[in-house]
C-alpha positions as CSV (number, residue, x, y, z in Angstrom):
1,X,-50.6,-2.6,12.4
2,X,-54.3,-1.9,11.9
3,X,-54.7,0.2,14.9
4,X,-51.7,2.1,14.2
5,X,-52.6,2.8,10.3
6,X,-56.7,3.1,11.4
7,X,-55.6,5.7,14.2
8,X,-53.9,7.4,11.7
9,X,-55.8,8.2,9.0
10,X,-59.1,8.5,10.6
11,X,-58.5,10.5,13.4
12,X,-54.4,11.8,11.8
13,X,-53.1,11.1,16.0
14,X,-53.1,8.0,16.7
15,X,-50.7,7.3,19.6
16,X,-47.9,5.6,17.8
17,X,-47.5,8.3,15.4
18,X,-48.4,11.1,17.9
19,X,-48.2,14.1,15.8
20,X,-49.2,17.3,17.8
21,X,-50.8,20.5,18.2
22,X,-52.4,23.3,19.6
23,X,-51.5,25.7,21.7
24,X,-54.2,26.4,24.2
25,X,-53.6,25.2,27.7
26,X,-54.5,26.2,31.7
27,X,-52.1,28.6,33.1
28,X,-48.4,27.0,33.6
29,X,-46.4,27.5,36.9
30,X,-44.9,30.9,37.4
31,X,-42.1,31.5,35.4
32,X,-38.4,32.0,37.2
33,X,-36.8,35.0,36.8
34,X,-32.9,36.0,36.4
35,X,-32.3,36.0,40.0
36,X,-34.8,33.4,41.7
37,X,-33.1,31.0,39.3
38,X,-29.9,31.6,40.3
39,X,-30.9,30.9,44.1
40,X,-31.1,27.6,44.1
41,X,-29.2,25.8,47.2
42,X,-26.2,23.7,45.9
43,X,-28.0,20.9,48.4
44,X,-31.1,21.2,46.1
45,X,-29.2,21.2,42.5
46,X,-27.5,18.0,43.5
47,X,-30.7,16.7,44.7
48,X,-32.1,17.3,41.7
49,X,-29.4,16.1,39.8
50,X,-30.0,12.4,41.5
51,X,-33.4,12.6,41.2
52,X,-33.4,12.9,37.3
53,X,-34.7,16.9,37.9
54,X,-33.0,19.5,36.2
55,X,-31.9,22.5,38.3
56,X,-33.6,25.7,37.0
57,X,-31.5,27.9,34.3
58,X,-31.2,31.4,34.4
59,X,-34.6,33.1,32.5
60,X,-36.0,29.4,32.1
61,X,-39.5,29.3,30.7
62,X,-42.5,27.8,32.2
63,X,-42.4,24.2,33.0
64,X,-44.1,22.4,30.0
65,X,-43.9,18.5,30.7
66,X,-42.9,17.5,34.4
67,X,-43.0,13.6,35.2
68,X,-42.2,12.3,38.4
69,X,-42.0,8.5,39.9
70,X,-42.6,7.2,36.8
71,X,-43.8,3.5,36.2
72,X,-45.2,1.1,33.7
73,X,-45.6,-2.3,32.9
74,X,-46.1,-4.2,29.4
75,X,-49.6,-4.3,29.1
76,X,-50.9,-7.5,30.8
77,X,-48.2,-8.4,32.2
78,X,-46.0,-7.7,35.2
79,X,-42.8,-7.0,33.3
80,X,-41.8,-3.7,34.6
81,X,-40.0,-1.4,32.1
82,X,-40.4,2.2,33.6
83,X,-38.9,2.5,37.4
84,X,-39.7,5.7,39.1
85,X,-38.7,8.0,35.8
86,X,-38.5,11.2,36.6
87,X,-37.9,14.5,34.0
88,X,-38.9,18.1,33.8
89,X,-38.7,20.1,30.5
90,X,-39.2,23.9,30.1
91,X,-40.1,26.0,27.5
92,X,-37.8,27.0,25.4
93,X,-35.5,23.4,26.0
94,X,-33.7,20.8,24.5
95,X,-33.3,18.0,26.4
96,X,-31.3,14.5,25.5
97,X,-31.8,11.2,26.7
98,X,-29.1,8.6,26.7
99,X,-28.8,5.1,28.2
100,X,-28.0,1.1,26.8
101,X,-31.0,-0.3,24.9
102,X,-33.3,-2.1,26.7
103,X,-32.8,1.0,28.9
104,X,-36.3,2.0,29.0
105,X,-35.8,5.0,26.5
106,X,-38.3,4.4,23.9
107,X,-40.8,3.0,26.2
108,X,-41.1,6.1,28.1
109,X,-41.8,8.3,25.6
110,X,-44.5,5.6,24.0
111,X,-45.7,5.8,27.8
112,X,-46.3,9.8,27.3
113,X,-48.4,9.3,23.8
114,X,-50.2,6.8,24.9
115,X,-49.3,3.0,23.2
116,X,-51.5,0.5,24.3
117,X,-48.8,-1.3,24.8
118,X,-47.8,-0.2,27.7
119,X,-50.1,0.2,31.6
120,X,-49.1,3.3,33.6
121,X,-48.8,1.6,37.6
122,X,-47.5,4.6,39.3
123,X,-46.3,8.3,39.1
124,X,-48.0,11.4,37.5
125,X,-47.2,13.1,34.3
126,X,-48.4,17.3,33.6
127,X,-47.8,18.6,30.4
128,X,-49.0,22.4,30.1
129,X,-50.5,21.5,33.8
130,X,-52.7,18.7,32.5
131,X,-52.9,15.4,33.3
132,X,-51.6,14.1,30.6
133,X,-52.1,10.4,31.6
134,X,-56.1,11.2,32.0
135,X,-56.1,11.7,28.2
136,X,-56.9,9.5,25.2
137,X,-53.6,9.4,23.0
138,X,-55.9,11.9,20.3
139,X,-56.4,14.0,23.1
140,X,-52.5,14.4,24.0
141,X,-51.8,14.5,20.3
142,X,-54.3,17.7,20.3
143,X,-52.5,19.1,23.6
144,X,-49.3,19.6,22.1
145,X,-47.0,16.1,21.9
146,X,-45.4,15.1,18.9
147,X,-43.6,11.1,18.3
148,X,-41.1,10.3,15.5
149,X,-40.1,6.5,15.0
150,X,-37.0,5.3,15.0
151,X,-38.2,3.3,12.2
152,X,-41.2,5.4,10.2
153,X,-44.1,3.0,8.9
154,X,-44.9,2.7,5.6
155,X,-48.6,3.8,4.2
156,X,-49.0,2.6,1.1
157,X,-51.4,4.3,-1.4
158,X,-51.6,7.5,1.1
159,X,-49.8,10.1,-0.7
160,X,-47.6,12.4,1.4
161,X,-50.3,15.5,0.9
162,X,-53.2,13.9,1.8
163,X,-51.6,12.3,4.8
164,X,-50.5,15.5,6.1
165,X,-53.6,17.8,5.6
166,X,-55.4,15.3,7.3
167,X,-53.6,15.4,10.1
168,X,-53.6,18.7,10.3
169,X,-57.4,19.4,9.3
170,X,-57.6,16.9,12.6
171,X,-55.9,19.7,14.5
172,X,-57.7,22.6,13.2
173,X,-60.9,20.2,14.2
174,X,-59.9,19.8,17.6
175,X,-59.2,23.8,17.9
176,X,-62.6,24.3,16.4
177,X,-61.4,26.3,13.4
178,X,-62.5,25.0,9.6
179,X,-60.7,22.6,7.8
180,X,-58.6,24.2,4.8
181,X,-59.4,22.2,1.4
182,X,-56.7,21.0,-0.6
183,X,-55.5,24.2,-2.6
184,X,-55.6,25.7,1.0
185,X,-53.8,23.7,2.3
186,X,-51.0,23.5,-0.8
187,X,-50.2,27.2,0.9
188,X,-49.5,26.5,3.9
189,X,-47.2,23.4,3.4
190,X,-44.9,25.5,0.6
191,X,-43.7,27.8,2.9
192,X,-42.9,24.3,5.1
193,X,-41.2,22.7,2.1
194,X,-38.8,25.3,1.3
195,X,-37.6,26.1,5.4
196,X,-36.9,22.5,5.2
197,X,-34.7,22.6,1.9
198,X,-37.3,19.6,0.8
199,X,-38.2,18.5,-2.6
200,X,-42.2,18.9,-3.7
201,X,-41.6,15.7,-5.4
202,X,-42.2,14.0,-1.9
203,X,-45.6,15.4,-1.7
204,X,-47.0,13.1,-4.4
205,X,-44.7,10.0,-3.3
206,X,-47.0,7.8,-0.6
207,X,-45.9,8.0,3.0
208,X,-42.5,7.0,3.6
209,X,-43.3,4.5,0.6
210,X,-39.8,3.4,-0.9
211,X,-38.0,6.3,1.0
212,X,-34.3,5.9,1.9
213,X,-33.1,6.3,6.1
214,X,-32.8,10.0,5.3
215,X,-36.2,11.4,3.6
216,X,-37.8,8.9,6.5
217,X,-36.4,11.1,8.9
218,X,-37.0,14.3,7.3
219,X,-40.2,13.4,6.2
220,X,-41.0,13.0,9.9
221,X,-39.8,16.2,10.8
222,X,-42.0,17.7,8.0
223,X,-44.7,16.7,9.6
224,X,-43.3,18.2,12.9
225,X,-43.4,21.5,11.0
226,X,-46.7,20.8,9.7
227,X,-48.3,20.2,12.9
228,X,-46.3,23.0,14.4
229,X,-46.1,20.3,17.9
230,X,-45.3,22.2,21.4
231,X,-43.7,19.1,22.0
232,X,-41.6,17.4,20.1
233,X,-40.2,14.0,21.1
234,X,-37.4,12.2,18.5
235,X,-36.2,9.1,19.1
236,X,-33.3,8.5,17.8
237,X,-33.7,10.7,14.4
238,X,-29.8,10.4,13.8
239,X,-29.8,6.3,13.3
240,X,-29.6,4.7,10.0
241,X,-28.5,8.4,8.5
242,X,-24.8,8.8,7.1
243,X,-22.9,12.3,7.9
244,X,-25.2,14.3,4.9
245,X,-28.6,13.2,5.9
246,X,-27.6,13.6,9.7
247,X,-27.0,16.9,9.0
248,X,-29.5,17.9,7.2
249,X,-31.9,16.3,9.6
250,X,-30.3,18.4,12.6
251,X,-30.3,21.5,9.9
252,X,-34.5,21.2,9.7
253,X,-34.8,20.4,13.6
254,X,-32.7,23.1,14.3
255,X,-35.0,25.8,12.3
256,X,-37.9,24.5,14.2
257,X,-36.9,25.2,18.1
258,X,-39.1,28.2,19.2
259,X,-38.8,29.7,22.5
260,X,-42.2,28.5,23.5
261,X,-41.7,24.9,22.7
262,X,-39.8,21.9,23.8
263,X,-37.8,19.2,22.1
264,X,-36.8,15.9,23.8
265,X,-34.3,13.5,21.6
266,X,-33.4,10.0,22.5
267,X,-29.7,9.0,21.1
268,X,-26.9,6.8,21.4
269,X,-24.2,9.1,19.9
270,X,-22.3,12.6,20.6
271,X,-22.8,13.4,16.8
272,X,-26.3,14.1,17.0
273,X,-25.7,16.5,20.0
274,X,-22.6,18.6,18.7
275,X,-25.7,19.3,15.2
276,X,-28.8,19.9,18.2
277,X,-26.7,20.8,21.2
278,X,-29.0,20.1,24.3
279,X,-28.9,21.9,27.4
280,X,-29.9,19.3,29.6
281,X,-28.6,15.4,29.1
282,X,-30.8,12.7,31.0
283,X,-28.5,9.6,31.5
284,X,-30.9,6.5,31.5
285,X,-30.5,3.0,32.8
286,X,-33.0,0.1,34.2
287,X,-35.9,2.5,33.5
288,X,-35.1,5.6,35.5
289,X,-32.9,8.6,35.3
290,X,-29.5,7.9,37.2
291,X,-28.4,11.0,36.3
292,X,-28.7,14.2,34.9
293,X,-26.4,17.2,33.5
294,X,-25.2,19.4,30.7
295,X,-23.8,18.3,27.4
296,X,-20.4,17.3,29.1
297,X,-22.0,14.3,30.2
298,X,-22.2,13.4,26.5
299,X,-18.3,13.7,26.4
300,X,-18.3,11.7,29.1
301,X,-20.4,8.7,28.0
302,X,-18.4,8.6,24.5
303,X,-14.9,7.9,26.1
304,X,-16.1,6.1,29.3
305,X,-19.5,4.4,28.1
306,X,-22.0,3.8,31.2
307,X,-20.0,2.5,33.1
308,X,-19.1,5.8,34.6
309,X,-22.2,6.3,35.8
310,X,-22.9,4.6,39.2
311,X,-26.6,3.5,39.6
312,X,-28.2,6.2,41.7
């Protein structure tokens, strides 16, 4: 608790909360075009497919986050969680994990930001061709991820405003540009407030501070839109949320994809993808990708379950 609130609000990116930022980065691999995508080998899609890779689209982007042999342990222990994970996401993406809990599906994406938790054994991770394991969780907060809980902490006696324009002053540090004081910053969230359809009243409220399932959830992505994150992973934004507050969750994601950026969500259920239809579905289970596909697999899972997917 205290490292996770201390992280927070003295340095607004603490790994647990990893809200993210900038956009400056070394030069990504080339970018695909129209017909180099399409010539892919059938050997190498299905390859690919096994391997938890996904094959290249037609005009993809440049690859933003590539992880490959993937493993960690609970930290201080030998209790193996991640396997040999392996996942490519690129610009312009959205990509959906799915898998059993206890699957490994949380963990990995606590892995990426950071959690002290969890010790990295094996594998690499690039996100914008950094190392992104090399990097304190503030520093892969400032390179461009961007965590929402499945369950958001509560801040008492941290209203919603100051919460967020610290946060974000903690960006415009780490890019070198000034912080904006408090009427500055009133400006820039407005416009924020009303792409989002939220209420001002939950500027004043504290953070997440007697909040129902659903202005948890938005309040998260509020900060996503705050932070303006290159990256942005959700895990599991639909649960707890009835059929209004799913979809006005899916509304406010929805109006943040940008063709530069990527957007990862873990889920259990096909109602979250037919609001933020993905183009890539990662099928998870015993802490690696067993396979990998487009939203059919979704279908798939719903009136099967796993069990029609065979451990690669």
């Amino acid at each position: 608790g205290g490292w996770v609130v201390g992280g927070l609000l003295l340095a607004a990116a603490a790994a647990v909360l990893t809200h993210v930022l900038p956009r400056s980065s070394p030069a990504a691999p080339r970018r695909l075009g129209p017909v180099e995508a399409y010539e892919v080998e059938p050997e190498v899609i299905a390859l690919m497919a096994v391997s938890g890779e996904a094959a290249p689209a037609a005009g993809a982007g440049e690859v933003m986050l590539e992880v490959k042999d993937l493993r960690a342990v609970v930290a201080g222990t030998d209790q193996e969680i991640l396997k040999g994970f392996n996942l490519t996401v690129r610009e312009g993406e959205v990509h959906a994990i799915m898998g059993k809990n206890g699957s490994g599906k949380s963990t990995f994406t606590k892995v990426l930001v950071g959690h002290p938790s969890y010790e990295v054994t094996g594998g690499s991770v690039t996100f914008r061709g950094q190392d992104l394991l090399a990097m304190e969780p503030e520093e892969r907060s400032h390179a461009g991820l961007f965590l929402s809980f499945q369950a958001p902490i509560e801040i008492p006696g941290v209203s919603n405003t100051d919460f967020m324009r610290m946060s974000y002053n903690a960006k415009r540090k780490a890019e070198g540009q000034p912080e904006l004081d408090p009427l500055e910053f009133y400006a820039y969230l407005m416009p924020k407030l009303r792409q989002l359809n939220m209420d001002p009243s939950f500027l004043s409220r504290n953070v997440n501070e007697g909040f129902s399932g659903g202005e948890k959830k938005r309040n998260e992505i509020l900060q996503l839109a705050v932070l303006e994150a290159d990256m942005a992973m959700l895990d599991e934004i639909d649960s707890g949320l009835d059929v209004d507050a799913l979809r006005d969750v899916a509304a406010a994601v929805n109006g943040l994809k940008r063709p530069d950026s990527g957007l990862l969500m873990i889920t259990h259920y096909k109602r979250l993808l037919d609001l933020i239809e993905p183009d890539i579905i990662h099928i998870v289970q015993d802490g690696k990708v067993i396979q990998t596909g487009d939203k059919s697999l979704s279908s798939i899972l719903e009136e099967e379950g796993f069990t029609a997917f065979a451990k690669a």
